[in-house]
C-alpha positions as a printed Julia matrix, in Angstrom:
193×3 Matrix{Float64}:
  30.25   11.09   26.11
  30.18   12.85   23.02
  30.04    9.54   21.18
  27.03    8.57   23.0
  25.3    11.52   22.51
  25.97   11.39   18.22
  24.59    7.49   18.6
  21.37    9.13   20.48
  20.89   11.52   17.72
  21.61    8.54   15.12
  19.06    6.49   16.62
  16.14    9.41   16.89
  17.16   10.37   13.06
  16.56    7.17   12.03
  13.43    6.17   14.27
  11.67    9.51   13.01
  13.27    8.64    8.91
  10.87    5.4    10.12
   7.94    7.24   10.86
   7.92    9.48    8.02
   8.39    6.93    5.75
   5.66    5.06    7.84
   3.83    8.56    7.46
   4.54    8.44    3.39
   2.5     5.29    2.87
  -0.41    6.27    5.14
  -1.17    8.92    2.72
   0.06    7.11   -0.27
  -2.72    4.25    0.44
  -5.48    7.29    1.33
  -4.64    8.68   -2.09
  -4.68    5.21   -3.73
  -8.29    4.6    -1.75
  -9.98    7.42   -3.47
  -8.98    6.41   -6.65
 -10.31    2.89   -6.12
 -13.63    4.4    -5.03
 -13.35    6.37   -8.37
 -12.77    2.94  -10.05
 -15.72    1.65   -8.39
 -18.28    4.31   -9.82
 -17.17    4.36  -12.98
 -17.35    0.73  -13.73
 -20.7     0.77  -12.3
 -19.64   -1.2    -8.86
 -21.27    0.36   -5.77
 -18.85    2.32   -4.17
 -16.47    0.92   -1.85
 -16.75   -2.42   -3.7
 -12.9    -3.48   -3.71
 -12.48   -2.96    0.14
 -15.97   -5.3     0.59
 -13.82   -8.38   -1.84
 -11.14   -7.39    1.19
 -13.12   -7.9     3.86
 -16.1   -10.59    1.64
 -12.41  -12.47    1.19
 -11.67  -12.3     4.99
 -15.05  -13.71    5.62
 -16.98  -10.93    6.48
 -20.46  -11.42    5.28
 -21.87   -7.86    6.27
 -21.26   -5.48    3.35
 -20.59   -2.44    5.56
 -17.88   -4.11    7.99
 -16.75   -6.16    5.22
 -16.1    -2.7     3.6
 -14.66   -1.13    6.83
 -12.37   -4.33    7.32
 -10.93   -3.76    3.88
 -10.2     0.03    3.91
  -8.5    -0.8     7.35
  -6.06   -3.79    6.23
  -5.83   -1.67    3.05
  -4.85    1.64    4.56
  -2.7    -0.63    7.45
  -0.91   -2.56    4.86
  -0.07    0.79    2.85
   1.86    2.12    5.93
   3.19   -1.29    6.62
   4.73   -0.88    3.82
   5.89    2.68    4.27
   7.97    1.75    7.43
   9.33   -1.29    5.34
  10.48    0.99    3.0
  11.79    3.35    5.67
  13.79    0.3     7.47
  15.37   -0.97    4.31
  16.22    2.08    3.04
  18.42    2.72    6.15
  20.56   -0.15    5.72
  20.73   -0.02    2.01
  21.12    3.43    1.25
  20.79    2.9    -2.71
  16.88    2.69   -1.87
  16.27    5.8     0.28
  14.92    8.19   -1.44
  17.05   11.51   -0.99
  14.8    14.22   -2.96
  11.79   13.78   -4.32
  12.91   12.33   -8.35
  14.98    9.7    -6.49
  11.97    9.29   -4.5
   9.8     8.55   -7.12
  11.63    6.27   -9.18
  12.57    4.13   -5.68
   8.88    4.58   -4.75
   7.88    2.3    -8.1
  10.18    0.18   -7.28
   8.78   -0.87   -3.39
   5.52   -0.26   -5.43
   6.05   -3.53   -8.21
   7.64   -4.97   -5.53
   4.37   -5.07   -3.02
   2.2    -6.12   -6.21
   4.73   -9.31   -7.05
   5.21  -10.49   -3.32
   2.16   -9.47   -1.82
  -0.84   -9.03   -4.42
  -0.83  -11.0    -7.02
  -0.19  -14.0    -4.5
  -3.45  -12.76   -2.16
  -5.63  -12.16   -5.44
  -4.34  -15.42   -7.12
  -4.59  -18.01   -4.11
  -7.08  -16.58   -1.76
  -9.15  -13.65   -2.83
  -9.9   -15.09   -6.23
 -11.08  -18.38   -5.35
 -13.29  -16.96   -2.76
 -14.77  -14.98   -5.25
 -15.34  -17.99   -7.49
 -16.8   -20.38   -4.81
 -19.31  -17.34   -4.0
 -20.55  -17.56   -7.91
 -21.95  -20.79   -6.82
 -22.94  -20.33   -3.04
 -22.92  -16.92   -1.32
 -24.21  -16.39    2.14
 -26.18  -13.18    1.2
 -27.18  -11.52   -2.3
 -24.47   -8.9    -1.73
 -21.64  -11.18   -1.87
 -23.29  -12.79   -5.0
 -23.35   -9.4    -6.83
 -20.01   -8.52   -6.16
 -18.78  -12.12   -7.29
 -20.82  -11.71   -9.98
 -19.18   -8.46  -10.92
 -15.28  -10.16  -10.7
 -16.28  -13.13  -12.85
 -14.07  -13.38  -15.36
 -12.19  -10.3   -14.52
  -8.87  -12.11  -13.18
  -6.28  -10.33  -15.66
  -7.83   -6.77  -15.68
  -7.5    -6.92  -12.36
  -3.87   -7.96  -11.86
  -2.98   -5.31  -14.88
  -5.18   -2.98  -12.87
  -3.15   -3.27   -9.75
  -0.12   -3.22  -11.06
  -0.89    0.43  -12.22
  -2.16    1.41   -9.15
   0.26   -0.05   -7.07
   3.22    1.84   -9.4
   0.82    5.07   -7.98
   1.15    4.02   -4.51
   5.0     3.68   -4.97
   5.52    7.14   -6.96
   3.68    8.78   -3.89
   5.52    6.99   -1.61
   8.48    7.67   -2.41
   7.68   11.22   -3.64
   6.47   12.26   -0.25
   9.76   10.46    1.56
  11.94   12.4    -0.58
  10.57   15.62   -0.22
  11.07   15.3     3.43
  14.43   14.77    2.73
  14.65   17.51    0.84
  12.69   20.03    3.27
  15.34   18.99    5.88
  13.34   16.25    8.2
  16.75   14.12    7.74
  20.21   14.98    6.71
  22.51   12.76    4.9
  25.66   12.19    6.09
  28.42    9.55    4.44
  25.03    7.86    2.79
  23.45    6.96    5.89
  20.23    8.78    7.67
  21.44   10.59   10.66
């Protein structure tokens, strides 16, 4: 009995170690979304004009969904990415971010990691061709302007990303690991419990 009742307690440690981590990279890719607005208005972009190429890329033709589409796959994928970090940290404990310094360091890591296996291949094979093809033929002037504004871009904003997604990953993991630190899971024999 008492075995089964340490293996319940396992199992809700690491289900809520999940959600916090899940938790971590919702406001990780909030944080990360106010900067890119920032981005936006200081290049001289309307604001909100990196969740539109989301959503413009998607095939949303409508500036405003095309801009609600984005910040929703962009603030989904950031706590996608969260519990992905959560779930592999709990079966390869050299990843899970015990305090908050550990956290950050393992944060950058899951953060170059979701820029080389996720971004660069989106922006390289799907979001920046779209962009190209709309130089030539866009269904609406919108879509033209914002084409217009990534012309050429390609490399600034690759380097770009990679910054910002090294941001995501520092808050990531910073948050995870100060919940570890605060308590919300205790390490035992280097595995959540």
């Amino acid at each position: 009995m008492e075995s089964l009742t340490k293996t319940t307690t396992t199992a809700k440690a690491r289900i809520q170690f999940i959600l916090y981590c899940s938790l971590a990279g919702f406001i990780s890719a909030w944080a990360i979304s106010g900067l890119l607005v920032i981005v936006d208005v200081i290049s001289g972009t309307p604001a909100g004009t990196f969740f539109a190429v989301i959503g413009v890329s998607l095939g949303f033709d409508d500036p405003v969904s095309a801009q609600y589409v984005g910040f929703a796959l962009h603030i989904l994928t950031g706590m996608a990415a969260g519990n992905i970090f959560g779930q592999i940290s709990l079966f390869w404990s050299k990843i899970a971010p015990y305090n908050s310094k550990e956290g950050i360091v393992k944060g950058m890591v899951v953060g170059i990691a979701l820029w080389t296996v996720l971004f660069v291949p989106l922006a390289t094979f799907a979001i920046q061709p779209r962009l190209d093809s709309f130089a030539y033929s866009a269904p609406n002037q919108y879509i033209y302007n914002i084409a217009g504004h990534f012309k050429g871009l390609y490399t600034v904003v690759i380097g770009g990303s990679l910054v910002f997604h090294l941001i995501y990953g520092a808050l990531l993991g910073f948050i995870s690991g100060r919940m570890t630190e605060i308590g919300v899971f205790v390490k035992t024999n280097n595995i959540m419990q």
